[in-house]
Backbone as ProteinMPNN parsed JSONL, in Angstrom:
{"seq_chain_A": "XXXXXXXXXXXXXXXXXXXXXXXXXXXXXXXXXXXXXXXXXXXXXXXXXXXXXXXXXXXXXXXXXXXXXXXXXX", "coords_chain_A": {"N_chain_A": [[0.822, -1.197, 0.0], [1.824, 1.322, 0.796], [3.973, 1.463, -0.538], [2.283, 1.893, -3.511], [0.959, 4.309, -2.637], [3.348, 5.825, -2.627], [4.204, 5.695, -5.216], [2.341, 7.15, -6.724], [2.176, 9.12, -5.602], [4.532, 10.276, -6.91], [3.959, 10.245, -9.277], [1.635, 12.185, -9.535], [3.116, 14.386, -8.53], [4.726, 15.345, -10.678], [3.128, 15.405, -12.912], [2.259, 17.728, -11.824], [4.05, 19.796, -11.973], [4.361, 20.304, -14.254], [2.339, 21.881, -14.889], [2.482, 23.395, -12.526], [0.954, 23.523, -10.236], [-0.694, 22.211, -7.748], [-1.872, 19.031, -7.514], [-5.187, 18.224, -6.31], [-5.375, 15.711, -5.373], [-2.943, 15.404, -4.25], [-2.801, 17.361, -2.417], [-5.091, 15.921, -0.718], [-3.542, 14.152, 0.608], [-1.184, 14.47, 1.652], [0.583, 16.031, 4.342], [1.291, 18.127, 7.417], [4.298, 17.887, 8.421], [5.035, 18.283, 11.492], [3.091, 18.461, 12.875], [1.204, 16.75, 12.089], [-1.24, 17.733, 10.584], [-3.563, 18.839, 8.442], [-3.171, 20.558, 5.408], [-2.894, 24.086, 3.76], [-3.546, 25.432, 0.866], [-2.342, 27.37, -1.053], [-2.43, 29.179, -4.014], [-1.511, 31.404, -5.355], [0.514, 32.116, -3.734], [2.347, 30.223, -3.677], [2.336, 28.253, -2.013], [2.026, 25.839, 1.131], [0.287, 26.186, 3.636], [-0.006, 25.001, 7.256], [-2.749, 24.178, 9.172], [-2.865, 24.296, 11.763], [-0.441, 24.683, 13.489], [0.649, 26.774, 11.883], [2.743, 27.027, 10.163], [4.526, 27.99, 7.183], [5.201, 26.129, 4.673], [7.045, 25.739, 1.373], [6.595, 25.709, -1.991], [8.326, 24.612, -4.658], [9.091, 24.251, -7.869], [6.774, 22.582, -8.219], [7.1, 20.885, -6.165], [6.42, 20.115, -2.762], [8.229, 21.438, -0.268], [8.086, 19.871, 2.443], [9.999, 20.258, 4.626], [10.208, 20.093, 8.192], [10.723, 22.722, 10.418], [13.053, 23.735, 11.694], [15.006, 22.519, 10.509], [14.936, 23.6, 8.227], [16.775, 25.965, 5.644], [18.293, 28.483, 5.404]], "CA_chain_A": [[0.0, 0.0, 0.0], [2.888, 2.546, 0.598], [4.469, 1.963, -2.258], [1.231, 2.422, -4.697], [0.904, 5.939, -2.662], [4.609, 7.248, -3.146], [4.747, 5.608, -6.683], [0.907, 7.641, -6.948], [2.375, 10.965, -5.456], [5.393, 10.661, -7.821], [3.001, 10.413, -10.804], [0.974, 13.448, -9.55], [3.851, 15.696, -8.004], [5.538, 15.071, -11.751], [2.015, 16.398, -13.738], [1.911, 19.443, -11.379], [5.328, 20.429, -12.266], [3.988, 21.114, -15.938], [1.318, 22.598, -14.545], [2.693, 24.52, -11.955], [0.084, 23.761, -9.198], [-0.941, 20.717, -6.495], [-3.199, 18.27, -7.332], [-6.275, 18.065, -5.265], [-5.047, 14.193, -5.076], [-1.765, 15.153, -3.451], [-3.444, 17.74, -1.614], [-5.44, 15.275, 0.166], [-2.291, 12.49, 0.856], [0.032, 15.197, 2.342], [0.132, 17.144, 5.657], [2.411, 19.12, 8.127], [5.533, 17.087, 9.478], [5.768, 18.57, 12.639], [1.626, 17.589, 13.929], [0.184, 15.859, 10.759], [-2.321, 18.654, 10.528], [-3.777, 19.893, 6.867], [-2.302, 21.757, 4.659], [-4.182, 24.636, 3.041], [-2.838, 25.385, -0.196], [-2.23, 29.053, -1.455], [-2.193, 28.709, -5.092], [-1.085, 32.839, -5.347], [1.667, 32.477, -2.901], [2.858, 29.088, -3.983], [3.012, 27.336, -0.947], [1.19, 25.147, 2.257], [0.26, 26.359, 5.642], [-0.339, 24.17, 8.759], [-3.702, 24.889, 9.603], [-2.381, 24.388, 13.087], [1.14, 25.591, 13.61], [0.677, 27.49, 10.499], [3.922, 27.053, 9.331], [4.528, 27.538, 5.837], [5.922, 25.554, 3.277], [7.516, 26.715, -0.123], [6.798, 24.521, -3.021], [9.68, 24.869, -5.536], [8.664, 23.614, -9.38], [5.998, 21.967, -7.885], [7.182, 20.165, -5.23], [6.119, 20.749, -1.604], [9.512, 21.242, 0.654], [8.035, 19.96, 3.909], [11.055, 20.618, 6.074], [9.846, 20.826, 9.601], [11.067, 24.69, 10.938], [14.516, 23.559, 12.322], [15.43, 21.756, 9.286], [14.614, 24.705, 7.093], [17.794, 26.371, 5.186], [17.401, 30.105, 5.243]], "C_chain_A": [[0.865, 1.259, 0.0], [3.233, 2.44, -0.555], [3.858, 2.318, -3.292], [1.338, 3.782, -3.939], [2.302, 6.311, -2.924], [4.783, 6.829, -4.56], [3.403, 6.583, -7.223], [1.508, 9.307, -6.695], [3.596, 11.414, -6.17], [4.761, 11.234, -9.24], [2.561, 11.757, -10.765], [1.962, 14.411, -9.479], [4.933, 15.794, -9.881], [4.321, 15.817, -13.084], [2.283, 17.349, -13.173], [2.771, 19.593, -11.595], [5.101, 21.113, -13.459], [2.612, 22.105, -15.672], [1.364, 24.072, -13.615], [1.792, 24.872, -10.734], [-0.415, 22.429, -8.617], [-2.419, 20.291, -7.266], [-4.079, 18.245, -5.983], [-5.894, 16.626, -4.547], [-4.07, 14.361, -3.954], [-2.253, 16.021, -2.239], [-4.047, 17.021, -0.359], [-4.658, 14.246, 1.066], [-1.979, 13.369, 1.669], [-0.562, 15.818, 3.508], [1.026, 17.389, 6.633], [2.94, 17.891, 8.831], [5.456, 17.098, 10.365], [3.86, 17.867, 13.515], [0.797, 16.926, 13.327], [-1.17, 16.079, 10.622], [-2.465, 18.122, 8.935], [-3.196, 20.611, 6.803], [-3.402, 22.655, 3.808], [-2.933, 25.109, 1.91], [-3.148, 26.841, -1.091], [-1.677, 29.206, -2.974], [-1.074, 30.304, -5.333], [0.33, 32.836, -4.781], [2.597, 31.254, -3.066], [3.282, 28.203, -2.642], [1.552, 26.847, 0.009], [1.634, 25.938, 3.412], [-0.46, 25.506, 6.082], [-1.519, 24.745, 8.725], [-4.035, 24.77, 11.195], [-1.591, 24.517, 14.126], [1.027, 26.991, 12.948], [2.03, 28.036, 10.478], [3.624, 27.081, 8.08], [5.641, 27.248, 5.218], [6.317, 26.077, 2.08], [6.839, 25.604, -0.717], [7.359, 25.191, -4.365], [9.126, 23.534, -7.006], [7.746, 22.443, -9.107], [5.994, 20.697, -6.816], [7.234, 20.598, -4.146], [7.264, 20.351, -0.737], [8.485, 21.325, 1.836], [8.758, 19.114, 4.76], [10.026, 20.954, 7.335], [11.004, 22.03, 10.054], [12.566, 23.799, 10.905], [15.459, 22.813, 11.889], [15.416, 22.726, 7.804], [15.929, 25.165, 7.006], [17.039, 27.585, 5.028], [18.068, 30.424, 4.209]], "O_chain_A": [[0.6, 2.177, -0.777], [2.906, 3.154, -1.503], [4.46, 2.987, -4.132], [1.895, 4.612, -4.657], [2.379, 7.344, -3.59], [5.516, 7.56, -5.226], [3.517, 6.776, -8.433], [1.327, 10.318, -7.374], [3.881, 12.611, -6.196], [4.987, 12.214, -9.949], [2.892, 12.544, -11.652], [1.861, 15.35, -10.269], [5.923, 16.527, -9.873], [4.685, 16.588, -13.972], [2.68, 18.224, -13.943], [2.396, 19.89, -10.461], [5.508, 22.245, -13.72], [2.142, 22.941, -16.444], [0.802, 25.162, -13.723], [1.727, 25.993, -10.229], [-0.443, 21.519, -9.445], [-3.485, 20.865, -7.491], [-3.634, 18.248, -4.835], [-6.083, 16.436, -3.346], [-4.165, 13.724, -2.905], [-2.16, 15.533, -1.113], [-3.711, 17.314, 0.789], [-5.117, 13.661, 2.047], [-2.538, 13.173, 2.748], [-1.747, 16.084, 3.708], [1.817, 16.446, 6.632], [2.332, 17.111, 9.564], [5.718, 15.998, 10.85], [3.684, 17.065, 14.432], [-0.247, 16.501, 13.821], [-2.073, 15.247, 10.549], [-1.758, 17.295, 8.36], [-2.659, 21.329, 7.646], [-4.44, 22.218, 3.311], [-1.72, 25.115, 2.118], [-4.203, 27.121, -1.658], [-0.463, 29.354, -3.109], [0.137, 30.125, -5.465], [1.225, 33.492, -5.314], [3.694, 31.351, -2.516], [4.354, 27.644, -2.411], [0.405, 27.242, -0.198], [2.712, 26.234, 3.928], [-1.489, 25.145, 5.511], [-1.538, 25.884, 8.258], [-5.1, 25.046, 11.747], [-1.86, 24.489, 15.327], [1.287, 28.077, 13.467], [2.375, 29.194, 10.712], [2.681, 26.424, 7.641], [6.723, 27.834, 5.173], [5.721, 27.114, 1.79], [6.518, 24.624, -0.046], [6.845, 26.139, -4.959], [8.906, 22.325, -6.936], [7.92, 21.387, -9.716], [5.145, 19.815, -6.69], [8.008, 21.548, -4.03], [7.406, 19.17, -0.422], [8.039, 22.397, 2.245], [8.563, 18.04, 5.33], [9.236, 21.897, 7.379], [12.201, 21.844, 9.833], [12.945, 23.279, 9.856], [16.472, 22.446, 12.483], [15.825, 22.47, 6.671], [16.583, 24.981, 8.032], [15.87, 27.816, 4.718], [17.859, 31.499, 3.647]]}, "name": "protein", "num_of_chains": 1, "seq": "XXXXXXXXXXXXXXXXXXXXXXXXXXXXXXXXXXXXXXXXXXXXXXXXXXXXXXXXXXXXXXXXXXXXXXXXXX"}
């Protein structure tokens, strides 16, 4: 079962790259490292916030960097 989802969120995170925006699919799979909240997804600002830390995430050519904080490169 893991492996159909990361070979499933490769497939998707590999369309949104040409696209330039999160599947609703991956959307639903993924969620914050640090309390395994939701992620709300800011199409404008290109990135995920926690909707309970509300940390945010970058996502870089369509892939969502979720570094938890203290793992983040400034």
């Amino acid at each position: 079962m893991v492996k159909k989802v990361k070979k499933t969120v490769k497939k998707v995170a590999k369309k949104s790259r040409k696209k330039e925006e999160l599947s609703k699919y991956l959307l639903e799979v993924i969620c914050c490292p640090v309390d395994k909240s939701d992620l709300k997804y800011s199409k404008s600002k290109n990135t995920l916030t926690c909707i309970k830390c509300k940390h945010v995430y970058k996502i870089k050519e369509g892939i969502p960097i979720l570094l938890p904080p203290e793992l983040e490169e400034e």
